[in-house]
matplotlib code that plots the C-alpha trace (Angstrom):
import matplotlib.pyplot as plt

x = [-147.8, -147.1, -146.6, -148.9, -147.5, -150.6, -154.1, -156.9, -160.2, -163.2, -166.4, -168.6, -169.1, -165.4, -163.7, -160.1, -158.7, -155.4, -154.3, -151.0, -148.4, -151.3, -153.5, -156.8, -159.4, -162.5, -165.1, -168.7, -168.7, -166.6, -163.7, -160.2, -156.6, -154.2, -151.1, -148.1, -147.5, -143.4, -144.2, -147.4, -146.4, -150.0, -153.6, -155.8, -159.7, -162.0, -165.1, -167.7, -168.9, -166.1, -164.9, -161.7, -160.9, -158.7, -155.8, -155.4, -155.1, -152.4, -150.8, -150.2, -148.9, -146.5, -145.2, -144.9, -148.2, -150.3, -154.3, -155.7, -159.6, -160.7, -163.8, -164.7, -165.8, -163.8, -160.5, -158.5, -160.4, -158.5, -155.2, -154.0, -150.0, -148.2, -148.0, -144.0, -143.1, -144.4, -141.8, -138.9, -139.4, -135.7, -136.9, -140.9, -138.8, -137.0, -139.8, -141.9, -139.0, -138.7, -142.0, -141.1, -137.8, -135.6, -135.6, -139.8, -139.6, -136.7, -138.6, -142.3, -140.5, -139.1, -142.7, -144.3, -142.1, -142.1, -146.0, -145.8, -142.7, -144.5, -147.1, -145.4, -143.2, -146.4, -147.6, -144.1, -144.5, -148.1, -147.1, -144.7, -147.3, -149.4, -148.5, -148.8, -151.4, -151.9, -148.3, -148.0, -150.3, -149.3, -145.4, -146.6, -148.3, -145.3, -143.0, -145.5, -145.7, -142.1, -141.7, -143.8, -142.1, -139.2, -140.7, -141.9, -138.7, -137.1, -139.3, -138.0, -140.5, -139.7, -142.1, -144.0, -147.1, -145.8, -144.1, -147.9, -149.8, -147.7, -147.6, -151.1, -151.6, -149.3, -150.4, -154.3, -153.2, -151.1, -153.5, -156.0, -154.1, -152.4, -156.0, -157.1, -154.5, -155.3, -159.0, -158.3, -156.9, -160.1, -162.9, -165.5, -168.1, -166.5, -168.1, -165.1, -165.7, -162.5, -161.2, -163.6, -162.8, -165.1, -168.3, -167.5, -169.8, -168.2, -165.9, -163.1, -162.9, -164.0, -161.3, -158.7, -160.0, -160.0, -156.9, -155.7, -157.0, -154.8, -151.4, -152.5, -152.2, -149.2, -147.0, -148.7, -147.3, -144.3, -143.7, -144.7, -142.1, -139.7, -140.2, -142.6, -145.7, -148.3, -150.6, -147.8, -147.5, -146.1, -148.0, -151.3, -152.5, -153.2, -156.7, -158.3, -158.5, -156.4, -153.1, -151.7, -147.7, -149.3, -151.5, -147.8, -145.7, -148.6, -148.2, -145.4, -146.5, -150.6, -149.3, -146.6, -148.8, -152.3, -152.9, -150.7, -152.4, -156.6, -155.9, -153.9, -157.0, -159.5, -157.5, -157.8, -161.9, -161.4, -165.4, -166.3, -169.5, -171.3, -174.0, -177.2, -176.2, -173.4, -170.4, -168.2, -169.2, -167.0, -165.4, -164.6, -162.9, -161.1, -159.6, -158.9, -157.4, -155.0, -153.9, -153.1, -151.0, -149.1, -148.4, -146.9, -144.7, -143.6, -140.0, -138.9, -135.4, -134.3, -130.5, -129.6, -130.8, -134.0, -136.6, -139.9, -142.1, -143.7, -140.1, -139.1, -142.2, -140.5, -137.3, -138.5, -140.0, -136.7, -135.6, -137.7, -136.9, -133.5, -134.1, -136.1, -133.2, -131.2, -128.8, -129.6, -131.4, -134.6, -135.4, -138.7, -139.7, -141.2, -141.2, -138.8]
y = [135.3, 131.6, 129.7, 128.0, 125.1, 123.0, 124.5, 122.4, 123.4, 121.2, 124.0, 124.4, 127.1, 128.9, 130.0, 129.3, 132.1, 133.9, 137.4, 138.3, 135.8, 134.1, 132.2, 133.5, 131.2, 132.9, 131.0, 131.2, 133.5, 135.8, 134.8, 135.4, 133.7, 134.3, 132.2, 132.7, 130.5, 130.2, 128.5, 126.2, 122.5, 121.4, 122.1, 119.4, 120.0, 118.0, 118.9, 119.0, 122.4, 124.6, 126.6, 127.1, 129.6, 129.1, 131.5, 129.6, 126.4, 127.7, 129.8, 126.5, 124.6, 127.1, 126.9, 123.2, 123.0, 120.3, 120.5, 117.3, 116.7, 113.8, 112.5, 110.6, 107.8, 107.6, 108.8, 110.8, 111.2, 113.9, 115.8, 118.5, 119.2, 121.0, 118.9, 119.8, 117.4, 114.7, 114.8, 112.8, 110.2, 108.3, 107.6, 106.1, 104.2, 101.9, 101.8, 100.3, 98.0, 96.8, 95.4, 93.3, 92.1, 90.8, 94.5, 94.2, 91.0, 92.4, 95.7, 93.9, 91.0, 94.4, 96.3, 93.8, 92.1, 96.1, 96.0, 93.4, 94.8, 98.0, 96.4, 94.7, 97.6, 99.8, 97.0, 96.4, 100.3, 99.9, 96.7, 99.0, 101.1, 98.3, 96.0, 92.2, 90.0, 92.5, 93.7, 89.7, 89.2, 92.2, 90.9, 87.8, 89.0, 91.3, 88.2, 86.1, 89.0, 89.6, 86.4, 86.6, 89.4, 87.5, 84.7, 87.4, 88.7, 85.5, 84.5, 83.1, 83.5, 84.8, 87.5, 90.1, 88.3, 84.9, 87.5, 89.3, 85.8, 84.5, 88.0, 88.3, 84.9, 85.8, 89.3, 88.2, 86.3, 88.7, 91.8, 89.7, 89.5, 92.9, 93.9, 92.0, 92.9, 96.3, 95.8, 94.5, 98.0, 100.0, 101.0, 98.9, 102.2, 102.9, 98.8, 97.7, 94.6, 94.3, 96.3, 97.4, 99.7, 102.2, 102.6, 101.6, 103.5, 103.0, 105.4, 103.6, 102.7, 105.9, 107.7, 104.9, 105.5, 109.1, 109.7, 107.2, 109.5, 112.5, 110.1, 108.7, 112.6, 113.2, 109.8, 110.3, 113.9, 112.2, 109.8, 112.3, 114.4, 111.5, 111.1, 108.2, 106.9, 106.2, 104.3, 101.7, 99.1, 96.0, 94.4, 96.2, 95.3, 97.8, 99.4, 102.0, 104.8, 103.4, 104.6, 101.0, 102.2, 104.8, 101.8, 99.8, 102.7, 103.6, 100.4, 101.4, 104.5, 103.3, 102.0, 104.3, 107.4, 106.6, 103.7, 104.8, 108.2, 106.8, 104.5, 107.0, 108.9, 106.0, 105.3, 109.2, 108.9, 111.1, 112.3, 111.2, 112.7, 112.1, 114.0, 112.6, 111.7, 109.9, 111.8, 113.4, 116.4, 119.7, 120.3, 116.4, 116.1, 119.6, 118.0, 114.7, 115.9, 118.4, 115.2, 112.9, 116.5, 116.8, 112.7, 114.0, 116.3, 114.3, 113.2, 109.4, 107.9, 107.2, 106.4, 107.4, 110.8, 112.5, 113.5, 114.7, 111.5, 113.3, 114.2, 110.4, 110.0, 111.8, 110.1, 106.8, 107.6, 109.0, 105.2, 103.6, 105.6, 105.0, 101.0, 101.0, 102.5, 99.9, 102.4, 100.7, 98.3, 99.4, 99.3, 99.2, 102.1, 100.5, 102.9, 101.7]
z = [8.5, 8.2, 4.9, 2.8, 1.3, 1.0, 0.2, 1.4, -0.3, 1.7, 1.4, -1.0, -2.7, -2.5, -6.0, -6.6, -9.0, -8.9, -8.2, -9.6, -8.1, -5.9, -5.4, -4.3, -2.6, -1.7, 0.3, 0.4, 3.5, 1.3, 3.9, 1.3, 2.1, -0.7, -1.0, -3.0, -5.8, -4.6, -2.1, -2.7, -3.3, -4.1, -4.1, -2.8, -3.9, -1.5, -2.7, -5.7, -5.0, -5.5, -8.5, -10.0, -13.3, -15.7, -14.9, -11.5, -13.2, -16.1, -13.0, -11.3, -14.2, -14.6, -11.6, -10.7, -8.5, -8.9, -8.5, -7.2, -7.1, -3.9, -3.3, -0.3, -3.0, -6.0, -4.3, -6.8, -10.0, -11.3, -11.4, -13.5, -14.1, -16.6, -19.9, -19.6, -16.9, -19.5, -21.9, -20.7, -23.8, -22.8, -19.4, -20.5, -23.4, -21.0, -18.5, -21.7, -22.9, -18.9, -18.9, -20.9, -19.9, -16.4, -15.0, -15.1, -13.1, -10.7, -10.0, -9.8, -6.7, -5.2, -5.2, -4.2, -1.2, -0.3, 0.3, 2.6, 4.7, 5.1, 6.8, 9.1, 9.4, 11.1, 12.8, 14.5, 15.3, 16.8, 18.6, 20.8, 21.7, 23.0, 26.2, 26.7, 25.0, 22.2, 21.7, 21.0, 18.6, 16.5, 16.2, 15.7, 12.5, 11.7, 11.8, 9.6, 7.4, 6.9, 6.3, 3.1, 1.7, 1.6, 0.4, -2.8, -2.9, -3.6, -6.3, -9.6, -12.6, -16.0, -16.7, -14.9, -15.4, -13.5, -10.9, -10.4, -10.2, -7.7, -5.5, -5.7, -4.2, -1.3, -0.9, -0.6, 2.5, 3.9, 3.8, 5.8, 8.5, 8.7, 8.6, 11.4, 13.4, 13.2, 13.7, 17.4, 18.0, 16.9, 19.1, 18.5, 18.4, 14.9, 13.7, 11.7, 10.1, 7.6, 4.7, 2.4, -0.8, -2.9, -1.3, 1.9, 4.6, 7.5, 9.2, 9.2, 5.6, 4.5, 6.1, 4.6, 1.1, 1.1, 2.6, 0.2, -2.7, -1.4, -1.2, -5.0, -5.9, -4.3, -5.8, -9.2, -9.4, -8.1, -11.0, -13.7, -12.1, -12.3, -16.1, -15.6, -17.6, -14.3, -16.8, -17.5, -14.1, -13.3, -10.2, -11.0, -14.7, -17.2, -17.5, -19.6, -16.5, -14.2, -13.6, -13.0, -11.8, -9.6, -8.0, -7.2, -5.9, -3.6, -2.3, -0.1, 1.2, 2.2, 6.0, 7.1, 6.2, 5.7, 8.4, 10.6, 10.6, 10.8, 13.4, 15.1, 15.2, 16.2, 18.9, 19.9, 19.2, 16.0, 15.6, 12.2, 10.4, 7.5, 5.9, 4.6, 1.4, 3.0, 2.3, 4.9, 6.6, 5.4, 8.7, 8.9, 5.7, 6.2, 9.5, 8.5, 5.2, 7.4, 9.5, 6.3, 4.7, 8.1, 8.1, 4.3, 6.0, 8.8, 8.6, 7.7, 7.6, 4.4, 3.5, 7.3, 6.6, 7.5, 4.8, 4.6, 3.6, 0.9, -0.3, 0.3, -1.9, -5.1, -4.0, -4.4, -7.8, -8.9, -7.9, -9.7, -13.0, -12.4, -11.9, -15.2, -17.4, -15.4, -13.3, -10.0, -8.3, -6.9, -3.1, -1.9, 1.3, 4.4, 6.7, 8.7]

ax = plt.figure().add_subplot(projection="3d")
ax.plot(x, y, z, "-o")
ax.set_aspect("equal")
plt.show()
């Protein structure tokens, strides 16, 4: 029997409760798969219509396995972890005290000149799977690109504040054209006209902002994890509900898995459905959710070793915890 590492819960009407040492999910068909809490990393809950009791949820706490509720709309509106991995008060002290100091303004150049490279970064990997004309155009983008992230990462400002008003400028620009340059690779039956965020209808943007709300899950789990307060950012200001550090180490992580992965599937025709309230259809957010969690578990380079990306994930928030108490200097994740 293979190993569940990853339960994807997408039909209405199943119950999530536990039995003994597992989880039990029970769909509407009364179809059962148990898996065993030792091995689970996370449960991802795609829909509105399912249940879950009590004794699951404390279950997972216990055992380090974050629940993380998606919706096609609102991305990631709600997580639950265990209270304990909250408590590393030396660690949220100097992350506080850095907003406020040089290591704020060294760490914000750093997330954001990481944003930019990890775009160019996936369209330099797209651009070799493309020939001539269009292979062209995308490193010529990548090379524009890159040269903005350098330009952020050589920025001189005194605060975070200056730091964020002068990346937000740059990073305006930059999106634009990463996302025209991948627009020129989608089919034009999927009618992409640009980047669009909640509420988008489209199939494009849909899938982009819901895969997005499985890889916010994922890094904020990372960063509590890490010690970290997720409501405490530097490039993304502070907002009541918005988990602002969360929104900047995301950053780095949106193209190599995310992108990479829906225009990976346009490319292959991906059927996208949607159901007359708009939402996606069950057995389209079951497979598109299975193809952002195997992107997770695909393997990136990272300090000339091999690592699952969703591993290079907690990695980098370990890195950034270390950079706020000062112990290194932090180093963005492009993909590369």
């Amino acid at each position: 029997m293979a190993i569940i590492e990853d339960l994807l819960i997408a039909e209405p009407g199943t119950h999530i409760g536990l039995n003994g040492k597992r989880i039990r999910v029970q769909r509407k068909d009364n179809d059962v798969v148990e898996a065993p809490l030792l091995h689970l990393r996370s449960i991802q809950i795609l829909t509105r219509g399912a249940s879950v009791s009590a004794a699951a949820l404390a279950a997972c706490c216990e055992a380090g396995v974050p629940v993380h509720f998606v919706d096609a709309f609102e991305g990631n509106y709600a997580s639950v972890v265990s209270s304990q991995l909250t408590t590393v008060v030396a660690t949220r002290r100097a992350q506080l005290e850095a907003l406020a100091d040089a290591r704020g303004v060294e760490i914000a150049r750093a997330l954001g000149a990481g944003k930019i490279r990890a775009q160019a970064i996936n369209l330099r990997y797209l651009a070799r799977r493309q020939e001539g004309a269009s292979a062209d155009a995308l490193t010529e983008v990548e090379t524009d690109l890159l040269a903005y992230a350098d330009q952020v990462s050589r920025a001189q400002a005194e605060s975070v504040d200056a730091i964020r008003v002068q990346f937000l400028g740059i990073e305006g620009y930059c999106a634009r054209r990463y996302w025209d340059a991948v627009g020129s690779l989608l089919p034009d039956e999927y009618g992409w006209t640009g980047r669009a965020g909640r509420h988008a209808d489209d199939p494009i943007n849909v899938l982009l902002n819901y895969g997005y709300g499985i890889l916010y899950g994922e890094v904020q789990k990372a960063l509590i994890v890490a010690g970290l307060e997720p409501y405490a950012g530097l490039i993304h200001t502070d907002r009541p509900g918005k988990p602002s550090l969360t929104c900047d180490l995301i950053e780095e992580f949106r193209a190599p898995i995310v992108d990479r992965t829906v225009i990976g599937l346009a490319t292959r025709r991906f059927a996208v459905e949607f159901t007359a309230d708009g939402r996606l259809a069950t057995h389209c957010r079951r497979a598109f959710a299975d193809h952002i969690v195997s992107r997770m578990k695909a393997q990136g380079i990272y300090g000339r070793k091999r690592y699952e990306l969703r591993s290079i994930i907690q990695m980098q928030a370990r890195r950034l915890a270390a950079a706020f108490r000062g112990d290194q200097i932090y180093e963005a994740y492009t993909g590369g």
